[in-house]
Each structure stands twice: as C-alpha cells, then as structure tokens.
N, C-alpha and C positions, 0 to 999 in steps of 0.2 A: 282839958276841960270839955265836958260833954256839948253836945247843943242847947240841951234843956236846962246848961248850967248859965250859958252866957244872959245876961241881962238884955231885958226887950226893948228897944226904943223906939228901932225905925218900923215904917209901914208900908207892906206892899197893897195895892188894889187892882183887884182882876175881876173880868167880866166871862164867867164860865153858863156854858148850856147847861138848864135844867138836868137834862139825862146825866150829863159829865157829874154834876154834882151830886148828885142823888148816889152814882158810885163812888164819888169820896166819901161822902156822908159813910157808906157803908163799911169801907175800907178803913174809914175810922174804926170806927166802932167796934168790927170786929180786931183791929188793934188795941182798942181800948183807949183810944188817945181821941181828944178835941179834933174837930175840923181843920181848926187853925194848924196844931201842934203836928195833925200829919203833915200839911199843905207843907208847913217850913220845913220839916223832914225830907220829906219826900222832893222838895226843890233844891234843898241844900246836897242831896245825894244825886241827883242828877246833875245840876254842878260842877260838883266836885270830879263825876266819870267826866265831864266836857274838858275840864281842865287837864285831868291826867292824859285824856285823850288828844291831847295836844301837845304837852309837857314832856311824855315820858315815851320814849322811842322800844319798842318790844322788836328783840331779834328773835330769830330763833336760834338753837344751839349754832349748828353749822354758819350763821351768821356772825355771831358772836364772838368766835374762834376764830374765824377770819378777819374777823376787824383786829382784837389782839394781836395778831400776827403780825396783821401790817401795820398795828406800833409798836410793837416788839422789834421790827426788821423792814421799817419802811422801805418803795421803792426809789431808786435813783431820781432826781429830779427829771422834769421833761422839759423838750425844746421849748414849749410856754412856760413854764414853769419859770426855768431860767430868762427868758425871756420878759417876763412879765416883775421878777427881783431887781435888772437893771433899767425898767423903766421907775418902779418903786427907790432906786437908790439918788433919780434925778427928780424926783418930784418931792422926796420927802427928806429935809435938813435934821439931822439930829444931834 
C-alpha cells in the first residue's frame, strides 16, 4: 500500500521559516504535489533512511565473508568465555 493510499487522520504541526517554506512551497510544485502531500512524503522518507540506518547493518564484501566464516567454523571458546558459562550455570536454574 502506497503512502498516498493509506487513509489520513492523524495531524502533525510545525513551525517553519518563511525562506524554508517558500522552497517547499517550490519543490512542491515542481513535483506537482500539495504542500502537505510533499511534507508527509518527504518526512516519511527521511524516516524511514533513520530507521534503516539503524536497523540494518551494511558489510562490506570482505566483511561479510568473514563473518560467515566464523559461523560456518566458529572459534574455540576463551578463558572468559568459559568462564563467564560457569558462572551462568550458578545463577541460572533451568
């Protein structure tokens, strides 16, 4: 479902400088779209980058390939490792 498909209810209110508006106003228009219709556009796609930008972890190749590796063939545990299992086996009853 698109944005322009969902039904409107809620209301946001913003207090913007003349100049700042005056180039939505423009940016509308040359998209052809309402004021409103860009604003919630154009807020719901900035958003949405915040979220992902938070959400979604970007390796690079050579990153990638080495993280499968080490779950493909993890390493042997370490001294905390082990360490830190038997204090978990006295603290937690299962």
């Amino acid at each position: 479902m698109s944005l322009q498909e969902h039904v409107r209810t809620s209301r946001i209110e913003a207090r913007i400088a003349p100049e700042s508006l005056d180039l939505v106003r423009r940016a509308a228009a040359i998209q052809g779209r309402s004021v409103s219709d860009f604003v919630v556009s154009a807020a719901h796609d900035a958003a949405q980058k915040t979220v992902s930008e938070m959400e979604v972890i970007r390796l690079s190749r050579e990153a990638q390939e080495r993280f499968v590796a080490l779950l493909m063939a993890p390493p042997p545990p370490n001294e905390a490792l082990l360490r830190a299992l038997e204090r978990r086996k006295t603290m937690i009853v299962e």
